[in-house]
C-alpha positions in Angstrom: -35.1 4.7 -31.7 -34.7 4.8 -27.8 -32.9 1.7 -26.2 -34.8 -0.7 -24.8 -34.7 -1.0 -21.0 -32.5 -4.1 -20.6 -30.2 -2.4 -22.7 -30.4 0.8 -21.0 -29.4 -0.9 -18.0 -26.2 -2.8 -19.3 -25.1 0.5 -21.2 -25.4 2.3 -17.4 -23.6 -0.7 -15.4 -21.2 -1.0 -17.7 -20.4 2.6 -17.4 -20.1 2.4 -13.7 -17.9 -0.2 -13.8 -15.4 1.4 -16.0 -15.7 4.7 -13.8 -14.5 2.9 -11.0 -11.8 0.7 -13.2 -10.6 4.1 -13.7 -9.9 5.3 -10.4 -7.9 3.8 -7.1 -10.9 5.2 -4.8 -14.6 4.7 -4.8 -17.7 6.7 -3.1 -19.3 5.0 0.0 -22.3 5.7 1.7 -23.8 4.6 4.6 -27.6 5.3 6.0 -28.0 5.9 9.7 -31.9 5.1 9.6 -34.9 6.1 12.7 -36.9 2.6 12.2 -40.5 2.7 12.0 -41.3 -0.1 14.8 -44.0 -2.5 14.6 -47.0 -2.5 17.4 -45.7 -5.5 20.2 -47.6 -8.3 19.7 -48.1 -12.0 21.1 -49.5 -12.8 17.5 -48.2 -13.0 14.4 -49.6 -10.1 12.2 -50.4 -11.1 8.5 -48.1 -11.4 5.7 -50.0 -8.2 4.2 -49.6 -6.2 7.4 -45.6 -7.3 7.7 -45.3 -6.2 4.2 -47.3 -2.6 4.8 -44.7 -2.5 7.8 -41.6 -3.0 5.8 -42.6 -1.1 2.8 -42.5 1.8 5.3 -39.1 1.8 6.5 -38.1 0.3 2.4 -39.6 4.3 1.6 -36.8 5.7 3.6 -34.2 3.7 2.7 -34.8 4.0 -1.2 -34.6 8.0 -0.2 -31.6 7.4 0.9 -30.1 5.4 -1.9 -31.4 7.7 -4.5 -29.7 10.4 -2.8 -26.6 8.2 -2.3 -26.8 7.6 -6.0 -27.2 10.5 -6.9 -23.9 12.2 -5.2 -21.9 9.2 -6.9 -22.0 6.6 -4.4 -21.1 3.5 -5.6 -22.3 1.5 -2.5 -24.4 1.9 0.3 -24.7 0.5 3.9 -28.1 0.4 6.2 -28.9 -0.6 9.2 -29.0 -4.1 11.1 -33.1 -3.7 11.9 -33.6 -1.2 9.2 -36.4 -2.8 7.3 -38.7 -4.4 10.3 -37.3 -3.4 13.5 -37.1 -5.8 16.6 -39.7 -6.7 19.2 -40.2 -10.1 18.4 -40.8 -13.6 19.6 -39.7 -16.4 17.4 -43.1 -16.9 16.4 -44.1 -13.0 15.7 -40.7 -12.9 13.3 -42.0 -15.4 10.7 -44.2 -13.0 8.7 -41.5 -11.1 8.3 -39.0 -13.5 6.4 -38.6 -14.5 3.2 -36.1 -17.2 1.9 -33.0 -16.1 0.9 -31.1 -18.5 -1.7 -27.6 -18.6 -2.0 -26.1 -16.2 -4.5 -24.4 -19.0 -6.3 -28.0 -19.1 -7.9 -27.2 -15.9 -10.1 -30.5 -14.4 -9.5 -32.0 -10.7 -10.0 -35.4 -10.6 -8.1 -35.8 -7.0 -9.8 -36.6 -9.1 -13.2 -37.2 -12.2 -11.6 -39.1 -11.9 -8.8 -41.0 -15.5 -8.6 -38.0 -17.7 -8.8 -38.1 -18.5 -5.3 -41.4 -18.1 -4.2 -42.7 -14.9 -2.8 -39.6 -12.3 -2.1 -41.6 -8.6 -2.4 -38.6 -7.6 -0.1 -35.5 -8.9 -1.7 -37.6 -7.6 -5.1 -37.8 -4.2 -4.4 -34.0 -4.1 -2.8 -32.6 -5.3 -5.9 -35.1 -2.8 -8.2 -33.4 -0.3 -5.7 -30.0 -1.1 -6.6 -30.6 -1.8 -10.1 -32.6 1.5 -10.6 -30.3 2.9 -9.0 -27.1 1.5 -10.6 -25.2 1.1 -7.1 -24.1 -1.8 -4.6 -27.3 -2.1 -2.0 -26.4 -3.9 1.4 -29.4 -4.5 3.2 -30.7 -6.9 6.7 -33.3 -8.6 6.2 -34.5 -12.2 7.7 -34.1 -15.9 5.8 -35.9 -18.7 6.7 -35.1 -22.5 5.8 -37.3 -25.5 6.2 -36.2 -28.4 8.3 -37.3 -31.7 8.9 -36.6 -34.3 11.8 -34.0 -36.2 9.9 -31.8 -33.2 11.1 -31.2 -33.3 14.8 -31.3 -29.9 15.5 -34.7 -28.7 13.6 -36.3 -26.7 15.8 -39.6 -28.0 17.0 -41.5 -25.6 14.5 -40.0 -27.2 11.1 -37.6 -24.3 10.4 -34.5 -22.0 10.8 -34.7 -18.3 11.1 -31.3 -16.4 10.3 -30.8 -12.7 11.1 -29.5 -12.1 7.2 -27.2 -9.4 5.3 -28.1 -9.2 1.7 -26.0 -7.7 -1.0 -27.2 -6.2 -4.5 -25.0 -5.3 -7.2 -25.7 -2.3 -10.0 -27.8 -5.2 -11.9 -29.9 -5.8 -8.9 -28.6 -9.5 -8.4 -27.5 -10.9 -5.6 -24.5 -11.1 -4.6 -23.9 -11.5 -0.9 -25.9 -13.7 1.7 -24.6 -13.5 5.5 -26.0 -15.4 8.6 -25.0 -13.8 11.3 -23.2 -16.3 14.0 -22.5 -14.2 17.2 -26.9 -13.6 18.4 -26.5 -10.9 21.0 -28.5 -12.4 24.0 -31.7 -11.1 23.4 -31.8 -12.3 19.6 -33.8 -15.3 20.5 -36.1 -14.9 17.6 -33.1 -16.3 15.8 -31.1 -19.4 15.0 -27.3 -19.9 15.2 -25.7 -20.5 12.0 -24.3 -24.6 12.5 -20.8 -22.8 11.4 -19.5 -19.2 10.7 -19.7 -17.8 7.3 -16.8 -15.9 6.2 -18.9 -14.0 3.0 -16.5 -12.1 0.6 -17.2 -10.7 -2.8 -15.1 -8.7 -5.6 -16.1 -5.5 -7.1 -14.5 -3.6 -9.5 -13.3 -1.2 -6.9 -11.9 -4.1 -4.2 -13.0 -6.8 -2.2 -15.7 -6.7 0.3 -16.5 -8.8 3.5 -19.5 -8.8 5.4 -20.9 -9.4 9.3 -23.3 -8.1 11.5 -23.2 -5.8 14.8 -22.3 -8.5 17.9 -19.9 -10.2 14.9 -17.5 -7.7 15.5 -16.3 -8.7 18.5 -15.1 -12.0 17.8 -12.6 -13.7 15.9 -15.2 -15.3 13.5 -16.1 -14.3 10.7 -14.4 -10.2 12.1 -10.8 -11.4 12.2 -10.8 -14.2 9.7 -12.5 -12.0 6.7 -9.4 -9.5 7.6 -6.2 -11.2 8.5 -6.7 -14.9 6.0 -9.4 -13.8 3.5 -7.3 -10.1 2.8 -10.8 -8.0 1.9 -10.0 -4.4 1.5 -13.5 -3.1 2.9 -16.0 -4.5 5.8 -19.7 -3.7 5.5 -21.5 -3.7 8.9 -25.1 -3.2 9.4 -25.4 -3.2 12.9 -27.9 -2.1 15.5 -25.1 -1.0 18.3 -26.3 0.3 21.8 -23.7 2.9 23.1 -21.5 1.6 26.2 -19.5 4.5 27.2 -16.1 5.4 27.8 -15.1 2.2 25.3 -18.2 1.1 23.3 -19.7 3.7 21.7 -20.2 3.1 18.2 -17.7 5.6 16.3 -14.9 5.6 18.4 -14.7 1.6 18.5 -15.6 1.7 14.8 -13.0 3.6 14.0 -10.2 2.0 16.4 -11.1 -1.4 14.4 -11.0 0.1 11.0 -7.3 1.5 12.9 -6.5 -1.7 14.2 -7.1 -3.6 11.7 -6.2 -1.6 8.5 -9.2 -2.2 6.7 -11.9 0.6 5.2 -15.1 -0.2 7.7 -18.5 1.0 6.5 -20.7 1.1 9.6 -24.4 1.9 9.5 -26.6 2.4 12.5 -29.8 2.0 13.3 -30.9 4.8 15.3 -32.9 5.2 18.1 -32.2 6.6 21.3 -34.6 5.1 23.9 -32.1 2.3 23.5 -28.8 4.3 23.4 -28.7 3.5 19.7 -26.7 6.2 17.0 -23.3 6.2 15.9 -22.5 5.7 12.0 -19.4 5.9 10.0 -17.6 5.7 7.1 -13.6 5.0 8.7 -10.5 4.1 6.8 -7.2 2.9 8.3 -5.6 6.1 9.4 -9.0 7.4 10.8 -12.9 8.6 10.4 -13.5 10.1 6.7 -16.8 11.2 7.8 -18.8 9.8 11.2 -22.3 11.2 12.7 -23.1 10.6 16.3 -26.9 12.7 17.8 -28.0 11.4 20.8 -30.2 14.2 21.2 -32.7 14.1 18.1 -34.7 11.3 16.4 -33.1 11.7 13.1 -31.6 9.2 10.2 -28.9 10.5 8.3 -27.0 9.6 5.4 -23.1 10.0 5.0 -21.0 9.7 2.2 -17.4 9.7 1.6 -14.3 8.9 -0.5 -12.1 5.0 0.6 -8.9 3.8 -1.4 -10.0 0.9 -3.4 -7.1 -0.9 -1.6 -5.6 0.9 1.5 -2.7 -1.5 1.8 -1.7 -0.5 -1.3 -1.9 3.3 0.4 1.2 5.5 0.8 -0.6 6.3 4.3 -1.1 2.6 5.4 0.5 1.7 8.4 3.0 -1.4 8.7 2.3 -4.0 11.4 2.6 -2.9 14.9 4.3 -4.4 17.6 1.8 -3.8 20.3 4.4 -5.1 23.2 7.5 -3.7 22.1 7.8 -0.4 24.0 5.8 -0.9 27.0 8.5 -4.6 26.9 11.5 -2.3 27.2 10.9 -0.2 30.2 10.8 -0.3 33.4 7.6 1.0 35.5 8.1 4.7 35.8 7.6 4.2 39.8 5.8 2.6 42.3 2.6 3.3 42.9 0.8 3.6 46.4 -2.3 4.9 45.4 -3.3 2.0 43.2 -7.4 1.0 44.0 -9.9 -0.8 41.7 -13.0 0.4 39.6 -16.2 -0.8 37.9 -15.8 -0.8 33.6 -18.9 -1.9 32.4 -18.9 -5.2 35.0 -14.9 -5.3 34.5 -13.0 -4.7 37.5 -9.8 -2.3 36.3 -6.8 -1.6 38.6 -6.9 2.2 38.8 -4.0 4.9 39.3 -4.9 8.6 40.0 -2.9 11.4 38.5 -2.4 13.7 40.7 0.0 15.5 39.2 -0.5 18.0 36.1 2.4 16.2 34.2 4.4 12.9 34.3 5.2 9.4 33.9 2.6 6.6 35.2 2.8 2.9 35.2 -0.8 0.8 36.5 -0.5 -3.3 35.7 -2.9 -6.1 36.2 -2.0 -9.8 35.8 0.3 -9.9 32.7 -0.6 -6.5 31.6 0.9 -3.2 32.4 0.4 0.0 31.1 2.8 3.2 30.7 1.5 6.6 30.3 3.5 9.6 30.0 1.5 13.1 29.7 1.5 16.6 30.2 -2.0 18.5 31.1 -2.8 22.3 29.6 -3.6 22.6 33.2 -4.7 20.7 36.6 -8.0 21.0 37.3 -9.2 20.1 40.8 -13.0 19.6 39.8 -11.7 17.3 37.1 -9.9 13.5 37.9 -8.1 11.5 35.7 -6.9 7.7 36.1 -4.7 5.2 34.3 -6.5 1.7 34.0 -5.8 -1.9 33.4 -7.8 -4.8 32.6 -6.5 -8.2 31.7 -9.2 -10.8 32.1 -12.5 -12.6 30.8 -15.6 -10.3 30.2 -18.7 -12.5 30.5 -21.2 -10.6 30.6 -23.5 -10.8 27.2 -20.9 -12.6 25.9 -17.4 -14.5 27.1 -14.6 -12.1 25.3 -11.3 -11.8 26.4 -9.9 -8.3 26.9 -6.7 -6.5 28.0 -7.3 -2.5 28.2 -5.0 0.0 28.9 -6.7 3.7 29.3 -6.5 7.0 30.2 -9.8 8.1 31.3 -11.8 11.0 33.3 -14.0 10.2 36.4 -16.7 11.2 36.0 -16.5 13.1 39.7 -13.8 14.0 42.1 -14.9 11.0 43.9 -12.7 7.9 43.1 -15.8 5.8 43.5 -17.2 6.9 40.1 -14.2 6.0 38.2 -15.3 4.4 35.2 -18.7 5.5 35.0 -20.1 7.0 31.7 -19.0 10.8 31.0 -19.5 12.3 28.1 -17.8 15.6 29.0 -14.7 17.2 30.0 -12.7 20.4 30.4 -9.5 19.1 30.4 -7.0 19.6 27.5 -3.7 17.5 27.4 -0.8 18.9 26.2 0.4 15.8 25.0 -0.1 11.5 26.0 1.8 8.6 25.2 0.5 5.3 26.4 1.0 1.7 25.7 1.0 -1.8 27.0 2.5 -5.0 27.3 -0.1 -6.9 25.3 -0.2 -10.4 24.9 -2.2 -10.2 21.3 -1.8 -8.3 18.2 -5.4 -7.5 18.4 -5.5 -4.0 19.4 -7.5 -1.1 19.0 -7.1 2.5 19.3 -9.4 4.9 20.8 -9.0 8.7 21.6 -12.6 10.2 22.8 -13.3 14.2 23.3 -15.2 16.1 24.8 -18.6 15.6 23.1 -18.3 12.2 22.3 -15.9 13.3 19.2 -13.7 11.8 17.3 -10.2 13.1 16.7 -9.0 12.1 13.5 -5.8 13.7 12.3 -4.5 14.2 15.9 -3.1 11.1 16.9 -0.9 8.2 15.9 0.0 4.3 16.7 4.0 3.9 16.4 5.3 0.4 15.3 6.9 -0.4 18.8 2.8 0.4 20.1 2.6 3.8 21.6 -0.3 5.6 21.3 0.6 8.9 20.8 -0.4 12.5 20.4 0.4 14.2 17.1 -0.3 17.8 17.9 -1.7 19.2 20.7 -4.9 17.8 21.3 -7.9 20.4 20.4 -10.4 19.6 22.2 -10.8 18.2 26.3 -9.9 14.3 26.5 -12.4 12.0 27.8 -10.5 8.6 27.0 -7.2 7.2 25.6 -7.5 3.9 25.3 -5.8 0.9 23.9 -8.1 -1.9 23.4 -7.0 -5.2 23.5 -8.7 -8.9 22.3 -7.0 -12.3 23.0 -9.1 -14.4 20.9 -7.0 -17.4 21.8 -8.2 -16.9 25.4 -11.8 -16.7 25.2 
């Protein structure tokens, strides 16, 4: 007699959990997703039509974790935006959401799906997972009645949180984020009244959660990491590239770097809006990343993590991000010291005019040391040392201190620190550093390409960012980015 479903179901869970009892790594996947969009709108569409909508983009994404599933994935990432898109008012949203209980409620909407009142989303994400027997991590939108008894109840009766949900191999819930750091044009959304700093355990390590804009603050990005100890961040985002320090995979990866963690990044893609850029990034670099500007395509990526890369013969002790750059003197005086434009940042600048040598550019309480050697000095190619220590306060108030080695993207000074993708220029070798005032700090090297170089460079523990081999491929950045949280 064949098992009965229910049982089938334990028998399978229970086989994936002792699978990855059994091993010090896991398989992760994350889905890089081309979101079906709906029509703009002044008025909100029906609950059928925002259902037909999301049941779309839902198609895709169960593609996806089949396939993930399928190559032995035990968890999978998608996109911030991955299930309905954007281009809404606060009003157009609603049809969209569903409410979202806390997982403390030990619920499986897969066999369940009532409990709660109507949930055909959350439903079919945890049949997804369950079906599937994997981790689902999903962004979807809660809302929660208010009433006038609480003083800030929006006018309409209600809260409306841009929300990461997590399934486990049962299909139940297991994870429920708000997101707390809106980027500016979120206003379809409500502020969280305090951060959430979401964790949960798996059988293969623990896992903390937060959304896109999240990552550049100290709450819930720093405190998940450096109090709550998780081993892997999940990170649906919807991230717009900002070149030469934004992009998506190279600052991915220098925070997975920076803050010796596993980082599971998933995109959503499209490229009107300069959005692609996914990643699956441990502590001593990219296991896999995907980055196409140029085509319209999702993608999935999978790779191997360490269950617990502290526990890692590779992992990194803490850095001392000051200690070198402390220690010396400048290299020499520099008389051809001018400013340029960083994405609304004004940098103090230093050309290098020679094809090797020893550079020192500071700003404020910040200065930066680069020695290098060039393959060869172009003359149709410039490169500068930078320095930034101040308040960015643009879409947000952040606190930065950068130290970079970057290519113009002319011979003209003036276009220092504008976006270049290319180069020709090979280094022979780079050291750079800074005397940072925080132990935030993350490490970027950018080719030609917009490519990654995993492998081919290394953070010391007095803070030099250094060159392992000879760089392969032409440099567009080295850079050392710093956050002072305490200065915000």
């Amino acid at each position: 007699m064949l098992p009965s479903r229910p049982l089938l179901h334990a028998a399978v869970f229970a086989l994936t959990v002792l699978q990855a009892l059994a091993s010090d790594t896991f398989i992760a996947a994350v889905s890089e997703h081309a979101v079906i969009l709906p029509d703009a709108t002044d008025e909100p569409v029906s609950p059928d039509d925002a259902l037909a909508l999301m049941n779309k983009n839902m198609d895709v994404l169960e593609g996806a974790i089949k396939e993930a599933a399928q190559q032995g994935a035990h968890i999978i990432v998608t996109p911030e935006d991955g299930i309905y898109g954007w281009r809404f008012t606060r009003e157009t949203l609603y049809p969209y959401l569903e409410d979202i209980p806390d997982p403390v409620v030990n619920w499986i909407p897969c066999t369940d799906p009532a409990r709660f009142g109507p949930a055909p989303v959350q439903e079919r994400l945890s049949c997804m997972a369950r079906n599937n027997s994997i981790y689902v991590v999903a962004n979807i939108g809660d809302k929660k009645p208010c009433n006038s008894s609480d003083p800030s109840c929006p006018s309409d009766g209600r809260y409306q949180y841009n929300t990461d949900v997590v399934f486990d191999p049962e299909g139940k819930l297991v994870a429920r984020y708000h997101k707390y750091n809106l980027f500016m044009s979120e206003t379809q959304f409500n502020y969280p009244k305090k951060p959430e700093a979401v964790t949960f355990e798996t059988p293969f390590g623990k896992f903390g959660i937060f959304t896109c804009f999240d990552i550049l603050f100290r709450e819930p990005a720093v405190v998940l990491v450096s109090e709550l100890q998780v081993d892997s961040v999940l990170f649906p985002t919807a991230w717009m590239n900002v070149l030469p320090f934004l992009t998506a995979v190279e600052f991915h990866s220098a925070w997975a770097m920076g803050m010796g963690v596993n980082f599971l990044a998933a995109n959503t893609h499209y490229t009107r809006m300069s959005m692609a850029g996914s990643g699956i990034y441990a502590p001593d670099g990219a296991r896999t990343y995907y980055y196409n500007m140029k085509t319209e395509d999702g993608h999935l990526l999978i790779a191997e993590l360490d269950s617990h890369p502290r526990l890692s013969p590779t992992f990194s002790p803490a850095v001392n991000w000051s200690s070198y750059a402390s220690s010396v003197k400048r290299f020499s005086p520099n008389d051809n010291d001018f400013k340029g434009l960083i994405f609304y940042d004004w940098f103090t600048f230093t050309d290098l005019t020679k094809p090797e040598g020893n550079v020192t550019v500071c700003q404020k309480d910040l200065c930066c040391h680069l020695s290098y050697k060039m393959a060869g000095k172009r003359e149709d190619e410039v490169y500068v040392l930078g320095a930034f220590d101040g308040l960015h306060v643009v879409e947000g108030q952040y606190y930065l201190q950068i130290c970079t080695l970057l290519k113009c993207k002319s011979t003209d000074l003036n276009t220092c620190g504008q976006p270049v993708e290319t180069a020709q220029t090979k280094f022979e070798m780079f050291s750079l550093s800074g005397t940072f005032g925080t132990n935030y700090v993350f490490p970027e090297v950018l080719y030609s390409g917009v490519q990654l170089a995993p492998g081919e460079f290394e953070v010391l523990n007095d803070g030099r960012l250094i060159s392992k081999t000879r760089p392969t491929k032409p440099v567009v950045t080295v850079t050392l980015f710093g956050r002072w949280y305490e200065k915000d």
